[in-house]
C-alpha positions in Angstrom: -49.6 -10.3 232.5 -48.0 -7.3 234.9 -44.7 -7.3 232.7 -47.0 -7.3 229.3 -49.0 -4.2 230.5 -45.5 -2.3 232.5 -43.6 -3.3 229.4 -46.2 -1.9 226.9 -46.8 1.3 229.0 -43.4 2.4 229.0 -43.0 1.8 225.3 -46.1 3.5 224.7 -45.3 7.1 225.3 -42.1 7.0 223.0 -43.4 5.8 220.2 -47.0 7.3 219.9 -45.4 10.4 218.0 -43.1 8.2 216.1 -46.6 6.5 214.8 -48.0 9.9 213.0 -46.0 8.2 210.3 -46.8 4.7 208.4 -44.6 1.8 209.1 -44.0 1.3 206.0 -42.8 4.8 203.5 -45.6 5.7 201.6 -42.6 6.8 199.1 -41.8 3.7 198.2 -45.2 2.5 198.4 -46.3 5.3 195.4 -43.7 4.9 193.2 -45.0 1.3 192.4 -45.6 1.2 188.4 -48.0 -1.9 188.3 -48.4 -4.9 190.5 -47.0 -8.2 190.8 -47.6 -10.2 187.0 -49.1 -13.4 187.9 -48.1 -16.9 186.8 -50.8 -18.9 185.1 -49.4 -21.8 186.7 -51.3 -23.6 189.2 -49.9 -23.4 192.5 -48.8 -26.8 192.6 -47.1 -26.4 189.9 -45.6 -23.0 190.5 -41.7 -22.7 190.7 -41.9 -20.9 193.9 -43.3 -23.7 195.6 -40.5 -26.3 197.0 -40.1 -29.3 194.6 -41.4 -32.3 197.6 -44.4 -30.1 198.6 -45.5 -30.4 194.7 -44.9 -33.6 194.3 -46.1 -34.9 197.7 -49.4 -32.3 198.8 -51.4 -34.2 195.5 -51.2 -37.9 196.6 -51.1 -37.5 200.4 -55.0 -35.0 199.9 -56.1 -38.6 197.9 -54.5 -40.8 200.9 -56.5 -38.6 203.0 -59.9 -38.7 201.2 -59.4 -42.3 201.3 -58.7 -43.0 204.8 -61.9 -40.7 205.4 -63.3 -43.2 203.0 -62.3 -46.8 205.0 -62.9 -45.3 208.4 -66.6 -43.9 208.0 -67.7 -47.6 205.8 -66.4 -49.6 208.4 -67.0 -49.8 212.3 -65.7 -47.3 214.4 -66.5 -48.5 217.9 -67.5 -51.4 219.6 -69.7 -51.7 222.8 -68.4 -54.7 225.0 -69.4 -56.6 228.5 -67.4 -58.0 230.3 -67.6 -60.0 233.3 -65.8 -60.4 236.9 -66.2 -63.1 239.1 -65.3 -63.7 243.1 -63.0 -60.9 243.3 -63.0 -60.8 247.0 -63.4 -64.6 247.3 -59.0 -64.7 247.2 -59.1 -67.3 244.9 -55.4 -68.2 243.9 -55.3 -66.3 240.4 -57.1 -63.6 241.5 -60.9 -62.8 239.8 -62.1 -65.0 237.3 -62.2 -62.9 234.4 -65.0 -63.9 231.5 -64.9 -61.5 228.1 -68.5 -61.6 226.6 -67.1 -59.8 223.5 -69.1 -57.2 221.4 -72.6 -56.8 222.3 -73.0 -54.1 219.4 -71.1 -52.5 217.2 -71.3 -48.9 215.3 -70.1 -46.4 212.3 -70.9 -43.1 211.4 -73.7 -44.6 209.1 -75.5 -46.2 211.8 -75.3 -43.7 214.3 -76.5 -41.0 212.3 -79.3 -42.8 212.0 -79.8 -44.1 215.3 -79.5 -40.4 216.4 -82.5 -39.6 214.0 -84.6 -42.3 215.3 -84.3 -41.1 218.7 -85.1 -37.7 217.3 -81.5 -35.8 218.3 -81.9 -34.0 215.1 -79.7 -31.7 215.0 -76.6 -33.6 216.7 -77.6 -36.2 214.0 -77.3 -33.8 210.8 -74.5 -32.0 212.6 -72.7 -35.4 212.6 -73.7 -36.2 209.1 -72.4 -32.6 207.8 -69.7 -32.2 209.7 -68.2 -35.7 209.4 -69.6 -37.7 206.4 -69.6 -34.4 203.9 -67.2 -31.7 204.6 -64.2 -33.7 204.8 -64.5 -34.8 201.2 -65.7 -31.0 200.7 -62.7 -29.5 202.1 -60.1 -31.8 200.6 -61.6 -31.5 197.0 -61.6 -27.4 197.2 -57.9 -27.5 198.6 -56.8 -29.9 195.7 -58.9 -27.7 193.4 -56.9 -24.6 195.0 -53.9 -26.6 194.5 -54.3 -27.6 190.7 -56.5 -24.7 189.2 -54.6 -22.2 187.2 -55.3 -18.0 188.2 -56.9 -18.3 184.8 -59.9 -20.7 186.4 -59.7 -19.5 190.1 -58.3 -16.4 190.6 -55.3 -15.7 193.0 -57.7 -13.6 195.4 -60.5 -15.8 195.2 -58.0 -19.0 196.0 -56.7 -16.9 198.9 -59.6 -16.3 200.3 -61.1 -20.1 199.7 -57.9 -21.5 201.5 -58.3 -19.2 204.5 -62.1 -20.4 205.1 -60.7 -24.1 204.6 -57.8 -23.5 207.3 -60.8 -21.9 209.8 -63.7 -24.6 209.0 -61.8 -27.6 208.6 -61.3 -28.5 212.2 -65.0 -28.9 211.9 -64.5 -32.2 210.6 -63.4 -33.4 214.2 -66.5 -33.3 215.8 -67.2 -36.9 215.5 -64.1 -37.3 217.3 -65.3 -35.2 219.9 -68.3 -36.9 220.5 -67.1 -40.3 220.4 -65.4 -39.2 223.5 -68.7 -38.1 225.4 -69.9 -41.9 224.1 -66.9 -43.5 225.8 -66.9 -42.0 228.7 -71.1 -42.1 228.9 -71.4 -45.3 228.3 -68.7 -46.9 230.5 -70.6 -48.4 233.9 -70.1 -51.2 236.5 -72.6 -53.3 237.7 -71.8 -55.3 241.0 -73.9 -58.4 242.2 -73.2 -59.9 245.4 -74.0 -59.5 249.2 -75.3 -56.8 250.6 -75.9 -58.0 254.3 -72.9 -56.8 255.8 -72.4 -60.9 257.4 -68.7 -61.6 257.8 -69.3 -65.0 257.2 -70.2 -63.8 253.6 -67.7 -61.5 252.6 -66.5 -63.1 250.0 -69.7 -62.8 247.8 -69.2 -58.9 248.4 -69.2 -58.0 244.7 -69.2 -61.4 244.1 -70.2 -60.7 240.2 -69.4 -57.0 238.6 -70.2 -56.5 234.7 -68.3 -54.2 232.9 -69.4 -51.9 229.8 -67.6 -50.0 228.3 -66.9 -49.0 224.1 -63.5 -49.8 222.8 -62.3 -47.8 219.8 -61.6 -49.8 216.8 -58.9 -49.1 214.3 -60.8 -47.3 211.8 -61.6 -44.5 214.3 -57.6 -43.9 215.3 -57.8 -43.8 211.6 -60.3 -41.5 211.2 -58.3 -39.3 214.1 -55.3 -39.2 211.4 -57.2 -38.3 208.3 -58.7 -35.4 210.1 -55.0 -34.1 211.5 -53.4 -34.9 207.8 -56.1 -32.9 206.1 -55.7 -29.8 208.5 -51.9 -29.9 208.1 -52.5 -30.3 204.7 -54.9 -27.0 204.5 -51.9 -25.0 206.5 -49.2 -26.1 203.9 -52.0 -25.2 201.1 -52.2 -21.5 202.3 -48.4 -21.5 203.6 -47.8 -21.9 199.8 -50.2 -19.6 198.6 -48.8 -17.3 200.6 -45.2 -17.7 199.9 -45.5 -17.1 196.5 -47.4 -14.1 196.6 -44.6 -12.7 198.7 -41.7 -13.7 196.6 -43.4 -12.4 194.0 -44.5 -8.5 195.4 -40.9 -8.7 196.9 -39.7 -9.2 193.0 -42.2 -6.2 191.9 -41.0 -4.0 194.8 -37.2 -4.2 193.9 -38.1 -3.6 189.8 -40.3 -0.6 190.6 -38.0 1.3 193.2 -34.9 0.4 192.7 -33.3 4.1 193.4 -35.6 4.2 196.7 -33.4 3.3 199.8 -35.7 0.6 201.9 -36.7 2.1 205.2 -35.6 0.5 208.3 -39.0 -1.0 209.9 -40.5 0.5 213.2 -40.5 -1.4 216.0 -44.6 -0.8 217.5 -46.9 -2.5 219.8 -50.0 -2.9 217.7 -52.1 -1.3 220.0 -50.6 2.2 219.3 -50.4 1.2 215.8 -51.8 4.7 213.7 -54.1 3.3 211.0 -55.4 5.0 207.9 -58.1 7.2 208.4 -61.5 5.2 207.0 -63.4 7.9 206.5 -61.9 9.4 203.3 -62.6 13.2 204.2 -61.2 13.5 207.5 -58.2 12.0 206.2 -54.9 11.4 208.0 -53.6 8.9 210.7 -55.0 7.7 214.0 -54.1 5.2 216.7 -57.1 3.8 218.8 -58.1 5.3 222.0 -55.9 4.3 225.2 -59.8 3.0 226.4 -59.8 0.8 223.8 -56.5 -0.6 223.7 -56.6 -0.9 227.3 -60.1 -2.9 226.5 -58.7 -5.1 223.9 -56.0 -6.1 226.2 -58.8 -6.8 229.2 -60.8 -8.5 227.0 -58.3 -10.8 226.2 -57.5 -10.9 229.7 -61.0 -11.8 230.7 -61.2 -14.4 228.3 -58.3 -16.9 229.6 -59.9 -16.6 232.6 -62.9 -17.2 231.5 -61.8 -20.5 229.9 -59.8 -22.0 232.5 -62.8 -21.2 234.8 -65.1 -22.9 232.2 -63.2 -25.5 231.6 -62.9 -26.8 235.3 -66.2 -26.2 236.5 -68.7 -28.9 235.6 -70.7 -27.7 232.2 -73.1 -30.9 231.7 -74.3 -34.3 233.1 -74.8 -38.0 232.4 -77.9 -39.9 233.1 -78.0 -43.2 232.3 -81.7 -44.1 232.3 -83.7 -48.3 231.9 -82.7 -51.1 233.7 -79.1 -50.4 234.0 -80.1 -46.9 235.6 -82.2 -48.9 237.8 -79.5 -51.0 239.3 -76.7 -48.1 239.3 -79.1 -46.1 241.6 -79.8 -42.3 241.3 -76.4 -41.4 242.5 -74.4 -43.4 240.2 -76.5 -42.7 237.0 -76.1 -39.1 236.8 -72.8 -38.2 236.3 -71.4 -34.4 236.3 -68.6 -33.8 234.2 -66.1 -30.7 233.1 -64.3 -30.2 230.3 -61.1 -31.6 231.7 -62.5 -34.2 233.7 -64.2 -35.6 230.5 -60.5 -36.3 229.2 -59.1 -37.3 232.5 -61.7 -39.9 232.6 -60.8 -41.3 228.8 -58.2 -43.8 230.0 -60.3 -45.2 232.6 -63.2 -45.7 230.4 -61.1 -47.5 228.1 -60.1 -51.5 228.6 -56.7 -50.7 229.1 -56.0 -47.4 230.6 -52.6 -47.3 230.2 -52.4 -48.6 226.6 -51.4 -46.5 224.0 -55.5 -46.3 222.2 -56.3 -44.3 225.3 -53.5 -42.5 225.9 -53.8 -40.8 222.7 -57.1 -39.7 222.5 -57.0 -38.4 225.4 -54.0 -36.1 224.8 -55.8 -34.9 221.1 -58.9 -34.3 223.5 -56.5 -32.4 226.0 -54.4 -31.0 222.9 -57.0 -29.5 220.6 -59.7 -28.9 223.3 -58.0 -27.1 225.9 -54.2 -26.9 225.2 -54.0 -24.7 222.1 -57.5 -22.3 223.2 -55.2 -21.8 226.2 -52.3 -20.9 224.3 -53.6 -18.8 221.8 -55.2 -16.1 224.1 -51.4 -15.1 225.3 -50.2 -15.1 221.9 -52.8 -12.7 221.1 -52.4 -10.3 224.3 -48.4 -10.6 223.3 -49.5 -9.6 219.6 -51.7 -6.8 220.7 -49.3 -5.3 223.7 -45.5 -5.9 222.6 -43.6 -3.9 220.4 -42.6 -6.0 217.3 -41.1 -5.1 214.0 -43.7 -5.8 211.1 -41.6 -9.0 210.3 -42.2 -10.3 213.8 -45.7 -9.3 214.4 -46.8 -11.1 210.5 -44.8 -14.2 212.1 -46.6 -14.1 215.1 -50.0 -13.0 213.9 -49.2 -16.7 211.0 -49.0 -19.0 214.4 -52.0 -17.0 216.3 -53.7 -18.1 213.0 -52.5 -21.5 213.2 -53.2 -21.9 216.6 -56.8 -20.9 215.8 -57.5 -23.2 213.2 -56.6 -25.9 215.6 -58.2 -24.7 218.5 -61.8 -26.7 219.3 -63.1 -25.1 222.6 -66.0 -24.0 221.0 -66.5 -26.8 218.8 
């Protein structure tokens, strides 16, 4: 963080002056005869657009909608019980192991209802919106931005649908997110056995322990997928979009000027960036006060520390109430949890910690919950402090972006 603020202070007093003039020539900019024609195409359909992405974005938003489909009819988790016997007794195969299989068994159907009964009302319709509707919502808008011509949905109104799509659809993973909580809730040990301290009976100490805990089922890992395909799907949506609309205004801008010789770009820090004027009678350029770039950046600042803080220090509790409460006792039926120790305790809530089921929700918990929030707070301070040609800052500013519509801290 030192180097980001020396290196942007440095910079800062050479090229505030050179900033009194746009970035880009306003020259060239005026002598623009009439913008971009546009295609009545579709964008799926438009030559721009790379000949596997048109055939392929189509089918894969239907194998999506269908995998959503399959994994929210059929049963996502399953609670088991499972029984160990005489584990201290040193019997010659170790602790009898007996599996008692499911003892229930639950989709999205069932526990949005279940939900309602107990009257969690708005987890329950949160669930039911975010999971059981929007998916289907966001993939039929992104197929409908993909295969409406400008003549049906206009190229700034498509533009603007995909960007709310790329922002909200991660919205679509909260049932992910709280089958995780579930998991790691509702996994307890219950031992039976002797509590006398008697050497004579040591090897009834735990002599029976039952084990709960809720195993994932295949339609959830599936579930998982669809909701990663139909976010990378949204980014190659708008990633199109996008590239067309340049190729095209690139086009425009060589027709309209062809005599004016292109300006070399200015290499700025966006905070001394000079920005037009928004009040039309005072007119003229003006950077943002060094308090309020400074600010920015210590906001920012603030933030990431903010987040790692949050996301270590414990932000909610477990109580597991009736009969098994009763036998836990008071101190092992509450249960205090962070952020990160929520995923670090994934694998050993799961049957087989080390097997690859666990191991891979817990990194999309780690991934999309912590990882890319974490990341995307430098790229911004590097966005906001570093001197970068337009071309670089648009590149960077298109991953901050990214990394934003993959980011679920606050979700």
């Amino acid at each position: 963080m030192a180097f980001l603020f020396g290196r942007a202070r440095r910079r800062r007093a050479r090229v505030r002056d050179e900033l009194a003039e746009p970035l880009v020539e306003r020259s060239a900019r005026l002598e623009i005869a009439a913008p971009p024609a546009v295609s009545d195409a579709p964008l799926g359909f438009d030559g721009e657009v790379p000949l596997a992405l048109r055939v392929l974005v189509p089918p894969l938003l239907a194998l999506t909608c269908g995998a959503f489909l399959w994994s929210n009819l059929t049963y996502a988790a399953s609670v088991n019980v499972e029984l160990e016997l005489f584990k201290n007794a040193g019997l010659e195969h170790g602790a009898v192991r007996v599996d008692l299989g499911s003892m229930f068994q639950f989709s999205l159907a069932n526990s949005v209802k279940d939900m309602w009964k107990a009257g969690v009302y708005p987890l329950s319709m949160l669930i039911a919106l975010c999971s059981g509707g929007w998916p289907y919502l966001k993939l039929a808008l992104a197929g409908t931005c993909w295969l409406a011509p400008p003549s049906r949905l206009a190229v700034e109104k498509r533009e603007t649908l995909l960007i709310w799509l790329d922002a909200l659809g991660k919205w679509s993973l909260i049932d992910t997110y709280v089958m995780t909580l579930m998991m790691v809730a509702f996994h307890f040990d219950i031992s039976l056995g002797d509590v006398t301290g008697d050497a004579r009976a040591a090897a009834l100490v735990d002599a029976v322990v039952i084990h709960v805990y809720i195993e994932a089922l295949p339609s959830f890992f599936v579930f998982v997928g669809a909701s990663c395909a139909s976010l990378v799907l949204g980014h190659v949506a708008i990633a199109s979009h996008r590239r067309v609309a340049n190729r095209r205004q690139t086009r425009a801008l060589a027709a309209a000027a062809p005599r004016a010789a292109a300006a070399p770009e200015k290499v700025a820090a966006l905070c001394d960036h000079a920005f037009d004027e928004p009040i039309p009678h005072l007119g003229g350029r003006r950077a943002l006060p060094r308090l309020a770039t400074r600010g920015v950046a210590a906001m920012l600042v603030g933030t990431l520390l903010l987040l790692v803080a949050g996301a270590t220090l414990d932000s909610f509790d477990f109580e597991i109430k009736g009969a098994a409460g009763w036998v836990l006792g008071p101190d092992d039926a509450r249960r205090h949890y962070s952020l990160v120790a929520l995923g670090e305790a994934v694998p050993a809530a799961s049957k087989d910690p080390d097997g690859p089921g666990a191991r891979a929700l817990a990194s999309v918990y780690f991934a999309y919950g912590f990882a890319l929030p974490l990341l995307q707070l430098p790229m911004l301070l590097m966005l906001w402090l570093l001197p970068l040609s337009l071309g670089h800052a648009r590149r960077l500013y298109v991953a901050c972006e990214v990394v934003n519509a993959l980011s679920l801290i606050h979700i």
